[in-house]
N, C-alpha and C positions, 0 to 999 in steps of 0.2 A: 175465500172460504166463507160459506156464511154465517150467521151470529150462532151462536148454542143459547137456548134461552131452555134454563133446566126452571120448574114449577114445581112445590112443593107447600107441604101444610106442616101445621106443629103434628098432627097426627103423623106424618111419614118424619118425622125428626123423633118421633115416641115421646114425646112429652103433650100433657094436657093444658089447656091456660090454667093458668091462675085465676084464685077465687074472685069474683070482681072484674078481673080482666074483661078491658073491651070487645067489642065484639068482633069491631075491624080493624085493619092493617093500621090505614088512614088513622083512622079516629084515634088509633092506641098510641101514633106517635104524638100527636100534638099537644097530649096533656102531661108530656114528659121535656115537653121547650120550655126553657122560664121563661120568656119571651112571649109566645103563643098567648100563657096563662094571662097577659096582661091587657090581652086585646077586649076590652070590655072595659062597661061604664067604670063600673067599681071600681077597677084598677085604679082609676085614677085619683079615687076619694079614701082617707084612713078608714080602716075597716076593725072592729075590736079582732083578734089573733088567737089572744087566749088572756085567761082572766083566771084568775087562782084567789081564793081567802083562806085565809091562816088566822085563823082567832079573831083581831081587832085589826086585822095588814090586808089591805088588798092592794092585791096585782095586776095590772091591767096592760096588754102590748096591743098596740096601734100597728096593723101593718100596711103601707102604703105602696101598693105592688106595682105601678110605674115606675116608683124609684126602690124596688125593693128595699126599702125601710123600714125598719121596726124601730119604733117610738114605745115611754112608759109613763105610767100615772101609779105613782104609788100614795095611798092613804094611810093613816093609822093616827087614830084616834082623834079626826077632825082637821088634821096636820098633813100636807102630801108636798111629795117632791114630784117634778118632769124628769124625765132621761133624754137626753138627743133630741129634742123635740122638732118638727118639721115646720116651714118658716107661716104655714097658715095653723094659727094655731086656734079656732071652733069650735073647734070638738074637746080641746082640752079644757076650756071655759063654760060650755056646756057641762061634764061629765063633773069639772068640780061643783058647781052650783047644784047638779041633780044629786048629787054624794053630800050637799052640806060642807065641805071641804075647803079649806085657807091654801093657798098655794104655797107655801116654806120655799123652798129653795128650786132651782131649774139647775140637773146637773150635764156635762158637759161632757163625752168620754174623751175629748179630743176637737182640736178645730176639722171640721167633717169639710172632706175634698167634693164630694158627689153629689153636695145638697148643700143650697142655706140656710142654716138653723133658726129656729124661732124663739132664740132664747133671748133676748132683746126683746121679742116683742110679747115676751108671756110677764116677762121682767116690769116693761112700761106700764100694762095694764093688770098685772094684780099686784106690785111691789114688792114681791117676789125677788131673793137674793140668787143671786146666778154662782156656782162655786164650778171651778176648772181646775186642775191642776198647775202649781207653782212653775210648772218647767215651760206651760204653753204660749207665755210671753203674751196673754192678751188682754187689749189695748181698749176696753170696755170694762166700765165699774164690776168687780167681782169681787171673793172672795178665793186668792189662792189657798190649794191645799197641797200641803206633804202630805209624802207616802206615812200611810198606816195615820192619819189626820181619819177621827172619830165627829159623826153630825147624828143628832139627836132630829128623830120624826116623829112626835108622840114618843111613845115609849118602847118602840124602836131604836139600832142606832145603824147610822151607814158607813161604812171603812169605805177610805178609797186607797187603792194600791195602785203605784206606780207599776204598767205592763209596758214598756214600750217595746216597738218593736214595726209596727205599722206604721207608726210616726214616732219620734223622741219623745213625746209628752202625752202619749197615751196613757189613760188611765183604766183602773176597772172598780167598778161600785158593790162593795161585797154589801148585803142586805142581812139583818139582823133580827130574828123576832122578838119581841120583850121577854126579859129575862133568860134568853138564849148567849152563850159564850161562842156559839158558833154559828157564818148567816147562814141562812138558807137559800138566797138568791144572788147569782154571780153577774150583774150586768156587764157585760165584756165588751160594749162596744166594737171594737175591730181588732181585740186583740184576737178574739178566741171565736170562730163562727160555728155553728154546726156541720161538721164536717170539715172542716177547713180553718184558715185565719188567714188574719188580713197582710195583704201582697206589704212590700218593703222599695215600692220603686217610684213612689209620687212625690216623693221629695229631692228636693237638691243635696243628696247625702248620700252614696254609696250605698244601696242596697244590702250587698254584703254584713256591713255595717249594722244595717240597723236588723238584717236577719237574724244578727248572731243575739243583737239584743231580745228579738224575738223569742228565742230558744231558749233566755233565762225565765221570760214571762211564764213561755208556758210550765218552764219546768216548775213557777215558782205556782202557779194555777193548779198543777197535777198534786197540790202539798191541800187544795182543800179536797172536804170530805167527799165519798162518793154522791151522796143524795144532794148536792148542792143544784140548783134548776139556773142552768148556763140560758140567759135570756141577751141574746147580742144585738149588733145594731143594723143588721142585714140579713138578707136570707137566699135563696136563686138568685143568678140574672143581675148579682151586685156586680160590679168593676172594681170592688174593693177589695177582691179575693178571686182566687179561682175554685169551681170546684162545690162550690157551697151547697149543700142541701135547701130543698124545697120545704123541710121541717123546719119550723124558728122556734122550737124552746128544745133542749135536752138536760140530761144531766154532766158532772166532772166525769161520774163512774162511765157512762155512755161513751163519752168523746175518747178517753182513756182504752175503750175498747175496739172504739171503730176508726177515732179520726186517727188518719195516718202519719200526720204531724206530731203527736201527741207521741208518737209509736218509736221515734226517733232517739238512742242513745248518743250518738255521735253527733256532735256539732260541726262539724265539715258537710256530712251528707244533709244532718238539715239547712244549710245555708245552701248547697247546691240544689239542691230541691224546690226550697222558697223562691229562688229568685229563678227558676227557668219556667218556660211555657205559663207566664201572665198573660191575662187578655191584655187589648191597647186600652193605652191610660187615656181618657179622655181631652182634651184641651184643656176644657173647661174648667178643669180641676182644680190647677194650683188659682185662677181668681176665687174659688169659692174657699180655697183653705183660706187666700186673704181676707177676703168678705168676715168671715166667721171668725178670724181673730181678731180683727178690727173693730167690728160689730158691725151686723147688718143695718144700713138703714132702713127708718121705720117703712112699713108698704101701707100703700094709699088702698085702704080700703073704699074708697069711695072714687077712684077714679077712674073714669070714662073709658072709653074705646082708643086704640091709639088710634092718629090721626086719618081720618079718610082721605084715603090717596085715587088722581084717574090716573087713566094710559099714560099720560105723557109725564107726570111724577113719577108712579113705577117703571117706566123703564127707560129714564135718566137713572133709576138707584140704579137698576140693571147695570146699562154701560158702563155704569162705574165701578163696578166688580159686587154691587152688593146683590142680596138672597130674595129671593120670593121664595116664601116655604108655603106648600099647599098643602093644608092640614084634613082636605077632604079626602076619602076611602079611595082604595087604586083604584076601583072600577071607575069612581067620577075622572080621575083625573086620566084614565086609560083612554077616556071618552076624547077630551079635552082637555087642555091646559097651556098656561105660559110657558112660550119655548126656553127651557132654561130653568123653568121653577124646579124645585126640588120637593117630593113630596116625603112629608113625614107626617103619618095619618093621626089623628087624636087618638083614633082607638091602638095603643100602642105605646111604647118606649119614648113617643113624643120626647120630653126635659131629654134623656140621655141620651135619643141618637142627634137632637138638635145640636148639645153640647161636642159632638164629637164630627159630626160635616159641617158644622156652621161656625167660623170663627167669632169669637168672643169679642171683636171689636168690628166688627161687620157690619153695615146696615142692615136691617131686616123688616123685611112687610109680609104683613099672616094675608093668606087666601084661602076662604072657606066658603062653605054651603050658603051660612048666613051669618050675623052677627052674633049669634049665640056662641057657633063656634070659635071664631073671633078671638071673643072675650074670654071662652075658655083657656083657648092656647096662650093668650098674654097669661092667663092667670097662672096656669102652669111652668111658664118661663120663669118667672118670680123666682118658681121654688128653686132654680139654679144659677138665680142671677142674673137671668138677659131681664133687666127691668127695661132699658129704653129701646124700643121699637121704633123703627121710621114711618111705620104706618100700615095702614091695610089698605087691598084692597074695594074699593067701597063697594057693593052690587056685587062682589063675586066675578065669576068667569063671564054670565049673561054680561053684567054692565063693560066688561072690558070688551068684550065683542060687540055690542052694540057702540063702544065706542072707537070703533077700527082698531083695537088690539087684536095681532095677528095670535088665533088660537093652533095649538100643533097636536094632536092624536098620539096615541103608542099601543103600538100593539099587545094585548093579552092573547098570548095564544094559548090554547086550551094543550092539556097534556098529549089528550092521545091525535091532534095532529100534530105535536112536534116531535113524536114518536113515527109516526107516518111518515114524516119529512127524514128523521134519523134512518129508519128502513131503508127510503131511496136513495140516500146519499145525497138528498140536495137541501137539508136544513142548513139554516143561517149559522154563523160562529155563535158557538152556547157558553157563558160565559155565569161560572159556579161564585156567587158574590159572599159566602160564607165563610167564614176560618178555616184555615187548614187545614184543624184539629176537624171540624166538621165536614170537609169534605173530604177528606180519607176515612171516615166513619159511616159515612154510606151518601151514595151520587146516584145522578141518572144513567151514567156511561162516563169513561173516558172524554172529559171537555175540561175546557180551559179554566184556571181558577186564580180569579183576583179579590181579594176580597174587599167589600166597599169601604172601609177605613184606608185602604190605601188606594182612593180613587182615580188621585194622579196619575196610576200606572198605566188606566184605563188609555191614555192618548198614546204613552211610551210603548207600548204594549201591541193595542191593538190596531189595526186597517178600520179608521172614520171612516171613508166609505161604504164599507163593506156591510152588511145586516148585521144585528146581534140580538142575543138574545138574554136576558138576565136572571139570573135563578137562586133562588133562595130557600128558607124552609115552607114560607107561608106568602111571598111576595112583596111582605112589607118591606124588608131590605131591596127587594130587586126592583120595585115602583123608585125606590130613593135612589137606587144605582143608576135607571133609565135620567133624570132629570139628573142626577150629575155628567153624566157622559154628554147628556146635551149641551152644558156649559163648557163643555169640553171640545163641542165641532162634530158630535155624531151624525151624523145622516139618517140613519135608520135604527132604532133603536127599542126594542121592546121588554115586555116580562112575561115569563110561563106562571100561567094564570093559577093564581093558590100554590105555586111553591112546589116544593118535593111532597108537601104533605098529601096533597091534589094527586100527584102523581102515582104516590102509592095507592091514594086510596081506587085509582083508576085500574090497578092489579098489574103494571109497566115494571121493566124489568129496573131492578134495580145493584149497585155493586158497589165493595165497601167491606171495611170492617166489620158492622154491623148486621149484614142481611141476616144472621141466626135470630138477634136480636128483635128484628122487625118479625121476623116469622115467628117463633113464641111467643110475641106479644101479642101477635094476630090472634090466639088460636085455635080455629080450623080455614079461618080467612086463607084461602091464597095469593100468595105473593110470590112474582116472578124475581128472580134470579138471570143477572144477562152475564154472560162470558163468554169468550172465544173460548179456553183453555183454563181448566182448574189446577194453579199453583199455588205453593206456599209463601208466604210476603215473610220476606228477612227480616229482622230487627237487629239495630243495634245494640250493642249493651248499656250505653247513655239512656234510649231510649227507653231501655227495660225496668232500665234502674228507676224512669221517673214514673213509669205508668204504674207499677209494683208501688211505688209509695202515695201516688193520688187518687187509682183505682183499683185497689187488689184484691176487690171481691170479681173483679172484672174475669179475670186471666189465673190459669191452672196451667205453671210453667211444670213439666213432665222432662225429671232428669235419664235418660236412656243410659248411662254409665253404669256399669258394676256398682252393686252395694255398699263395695265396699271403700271405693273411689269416693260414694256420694257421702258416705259418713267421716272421711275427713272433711270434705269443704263440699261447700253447694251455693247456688244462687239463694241465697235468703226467700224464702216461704215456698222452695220448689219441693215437688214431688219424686220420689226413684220409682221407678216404674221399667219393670223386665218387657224390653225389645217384646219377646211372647205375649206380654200380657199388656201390650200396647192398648189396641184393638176393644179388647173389653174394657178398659180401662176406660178411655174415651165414652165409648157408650154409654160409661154409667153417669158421664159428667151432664151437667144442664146444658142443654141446646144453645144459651147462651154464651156457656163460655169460651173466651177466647186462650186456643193452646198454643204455648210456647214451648217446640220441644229441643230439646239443649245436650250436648254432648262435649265430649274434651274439647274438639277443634271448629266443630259444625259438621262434618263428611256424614256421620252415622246418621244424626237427625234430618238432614235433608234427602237422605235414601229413604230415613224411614213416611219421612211425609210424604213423600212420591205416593206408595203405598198406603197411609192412612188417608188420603184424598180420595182413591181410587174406589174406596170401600164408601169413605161419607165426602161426597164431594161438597154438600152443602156446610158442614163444617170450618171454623173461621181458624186457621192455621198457619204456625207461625215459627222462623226457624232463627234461633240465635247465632248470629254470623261471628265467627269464632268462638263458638262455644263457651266452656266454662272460664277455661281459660285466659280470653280477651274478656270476661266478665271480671274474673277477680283482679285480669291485670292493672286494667283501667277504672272500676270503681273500687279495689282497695289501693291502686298502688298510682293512682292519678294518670296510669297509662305510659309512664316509663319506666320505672325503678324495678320491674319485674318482670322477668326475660319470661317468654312464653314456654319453653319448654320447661322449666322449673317445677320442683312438684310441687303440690297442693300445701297448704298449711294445714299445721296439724288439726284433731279434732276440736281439742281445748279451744281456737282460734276459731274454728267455724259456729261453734254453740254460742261464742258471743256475737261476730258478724251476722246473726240469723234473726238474733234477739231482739230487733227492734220490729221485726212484722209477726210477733209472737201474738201480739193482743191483735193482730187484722185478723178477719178471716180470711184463709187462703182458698174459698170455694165461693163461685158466683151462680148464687141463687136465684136472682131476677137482674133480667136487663137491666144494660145502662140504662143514665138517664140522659137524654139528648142535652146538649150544650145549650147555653143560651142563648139568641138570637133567632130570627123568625126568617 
């Protein structure tokens, strides 16, 4: 049977773009990748964020978008403290001297897993006291502090409160303006993000454990005032959290309404919540929470290139299991390259994907355009702690081929002939190198999906021999999945050129979760749509329960049961909605949203999807497999204690089970925002 490829616009879905909204498919998803946003010079240099004066207080947030970081410089009256600081610290020496400003203290929310700090080195060179929390056990000159422990800034003053919850010795920096009994500014490092908080599973501690300490944090954060300006220590595209917004300042009153964490009454379901579906924790992580309680040592501002290495240095490190990282763009290294090198481009996540394919005790040699770049990427490893390098490349790829280094090619194939090739049925294995969560959110087709954090799989997995092909959102992952798979025995091995992102913007069919999503961001762009057969995808009720608590402006669950069924018990933030008034109902909803329709058992709602496909087939539609019933059994009753046939609990019981997505909104107004990675 051949493919169904249905095409469609936001005008035949009846909604108009958004004000601003891009113009094209393409274009509108990649400024919704945290990842994407980073592929630029900037990214990789502190950038001021946002900057706020209060009387005699200024505020100032550093954001560092490679390692999504947010840093701070607070002044007041001559007198300023650091927050989190990043371990180049330039600009903070610069900004105090252009402010006139003494540097008082460098505070610390916590020893940081994802970066090493530069609080040692703001410490050495303005003498500057460093204060951390009493519980963080660290092994560098400081100043511990107890919880509710008062520090004078000018005439300011800063509370620190013990949150833990991310780590045991997390703290948060409540900010004070003179003569104020209450602060104005919450720096929460990773207890509290926008939108989110920080994950519970980097430590040698039960997760569990330190979630539930989590739940007192926030409940004990939700006690300051509405107007307090929640400034944390990450933003998108962190590994410290899931989930996070691409905004980095909000308010308590803000987070209290929308973050879904925050939304939680019960302590069980927020502990099950926190600790499921975290991105992978980096390697590199628990060296840097050492590093950082240790103290960093000092970085040689003044030191050289690492050592110039030829052919036959580099590839002795090779045999011996260590990394050539080629920090030059996929296209150069698509051209050419060391067979085996691994590419991880400067323009890009460079520190955090190195830290996560490149073991922390590895030898390592950078290969670039020239020594400019070189010296970049050393400098950038610093901030995560690869300080010793085995060397570089000297001359680049030219001098290794001019010195009979054998160079190896990888193919970029462009979207629309591996579309060509998909038509005839004789494209190579396509192999989807993104998160799971990202490739059930929108693909090219039905292909294989390993994602490059668990590269290993790539030999267990797949036929060496065979062709393959690598796929990402933008290439940058699937240029670093070609050069792993090489060290791996591949034969042939390439990337689809620009990613999915290339893909869409090519008008190529696309399937997923998302395609409503893609289309209303479009629009009047069209965007294809590929399917054999338009059904409904089942969900579970684990599943419901977590996507309802990390996205629920996402999904408009639609209960088909009697009235009066629904007003004793219901899924927490669903809808009743009359079988009759299905149809209209939907229509009125945003093109984006995704429906989950739910009945006593599942039987009603999967007849009625049949049906509400048939009318909007382009509609993202979804049916809860055992109904209400396997919902309340197993998210109120753990999944045994409550025999399915049993009736509902009373009202009383459902007004509070409901109460914790009272402050979300339950209607999604604008698309997702794509995940992060590129």
């Amino acid at each position: 049977m051949p493919d169904l490829v249905l095409v469609f616009s936001a005008a035949l879905l009846g909604a108009a773009p958004a004000a601003g909204a891009p113009p094209a498919a393409g274009v509108a998803m990649a400024p919704q990748d945290a990842e994407s946003r980073t592929h630029s010079d900037s990214a990789s240099l502190p950038q001021v964020s946002f900057e706020e004066r209060r009387g005699n207080v200024l505020v100032r947030q550093y954001q560092l978008g490679c390692l999504s970081h947010l840093s701070y410089l607070v002044v007041v009256d001559g007198e300023a403290v650091v927050i989190d600081p990043q371990r180049d610290i330039e600009h903070y020496l610069r900004d105090l001297e252009q402010l006139g400003a003494k540097l008082r203290y460098v505070l610390l929310t916590h020893p940081h897993a994802d970066f090493v700090a530069g609080h040692l080195e703001l410490a050495t060179a303005t003498g500057a006291e460093v204060l951390i929390s009493r519980r963080a056990g660290a092994a560098f000159p400081h100043r511990a502090l107890a919880d509710g422990e008062v520090v004078a800034i000018g005439t300011a003053t800063v509370r620190a409160w013990d949150t833990p919850g991310h780590t045991p010795d997390a703290s948060t920096f409540l900010l004070s303006l003179p003569g104020a009994s209450e602060p104005a500014f919450a720096f929460t490092g990773d207890t509290l993000f926008v939108g989110s908080i920080g994950r519970p599973d980097l430590l040698d501690v039960p997760p569990a454990q330190l979630a539930s300490q989590s739940f007192d944090s926030v409940q004990r954060l939700k006690t300051l005032p509405d107007d307090v300006l929640v400034l944390p220590a990450h933003g998108a595209g962190s590994l410290c959290g899931a989930h996070l917004s691409p905004e980095t300042t909000s308010t308590i009153g803000a987070e209290k309404r929308t973050n879904p964490f925050l939304a939680f009454r019960s302590r069980a379901t927020f502990v099950s919540n926190v600790i499921s579906h975290q991105p992978v924790a980096p390697q590199y992580f628990a060296m840097n929470v050492a590093m950082n309680r240790k103290g960093p040592p000092p970085v040689d501002r003044m030191q050289p290139l690492p050592q110039a290495l030829d052919v036959a240095a580099t590839s002795a490190i090779l045999a011996a299991g260590g990394y050539v990282v080629d920090v030059r763009d996929q296209q150069s290294y698509g051209k050419g390259h060391i067979s085996g090198s691994v590419n991880i481009a400067l323009r890009g996540r460079l520190d955090t994907w190195m830290g996560i394919v490149v073991p922390v005790d590895a030898q390592l040699v950078l290969l670039g355009n020239d020594e400019s770049e070189v010296r970049e990427g050393a400098f950038r490893l610093r901030r995560i702690g690869y300080d010793t390098l085995a060397g570089y490349v000297h001359g680049g790829i030219e001098a290794w081929q001019k010195g009979g280094g054998a160079v190896r090619a990888s193919k970029l194939v462009a979207p629309k002939d591996l579309f060509a090739l998909m038509q005839a049925g004789t494209e190579p294995m396509i192999v989807d190198v993104r998160s799971a969560d990202e490739f059930a959110d929108l693909r090219l087709g039905e292909v294989g999906n390993l994602p490059v954090t668990e590269s290993e799989r790539f030999a267990r997995t797949l036929d060496r021999t065979q062709p393959v092909v690598m796929v990402c959102n933008s290439a940058y992952r699937s240029s670093m999945a070609v050069g792993l798979a090489e060290r791996l025995g591949f034969a042939d091995v390439g990337s689809l050129d620009g990613g999915l992102d290339a893909w869409v913007e090519s008008g190529l069919p696309v399937v997923g979760r998302s395609v409503a999503d893609v289309a209303s961001a479009a629009g009047s762009a069209q965007v294809a749509v590929h399917a054999d057969l338009v059904l409904p995808e089942p969900i579970d009720s684990a599943l419901l329960a977590r996507v309802l608590a990390t996205q629920p402006e996402a999904y408009a669950v639609l209960d088909l049961r009697p009235a009066a069924q629904f007003a004793e018990w219901h899924v927490p933030g669903s809808q009743s909605v009359a079988l009759g008034d299905l149809r209209a109902h939907v229509d009125a909803l945003p093109p984006s949203s995704r429906i989950v329709l739910v009945d006593r058992d599942g039987t009603t709602a999967f007849a009625a999807s049949g049906t509400l496909l048939a009318f909007a087939p382009q509609r993202s539609v979804r049916v809860l497999l055992g109904g209400v019933m396997d919902f309340y059994a197993s998210q109120e009753f753990g999944g045994a204690s409550k025999p399915r046939g049993a009736a509902p609990v009373p009202a009383a019981r459902a007004e509070a089970a409901a109460a914790p997505s009272a402050a979300v909104p339950s209607s999604a107004t604008k698309p997702k925002k794509r995940s992060a990675g590129c």
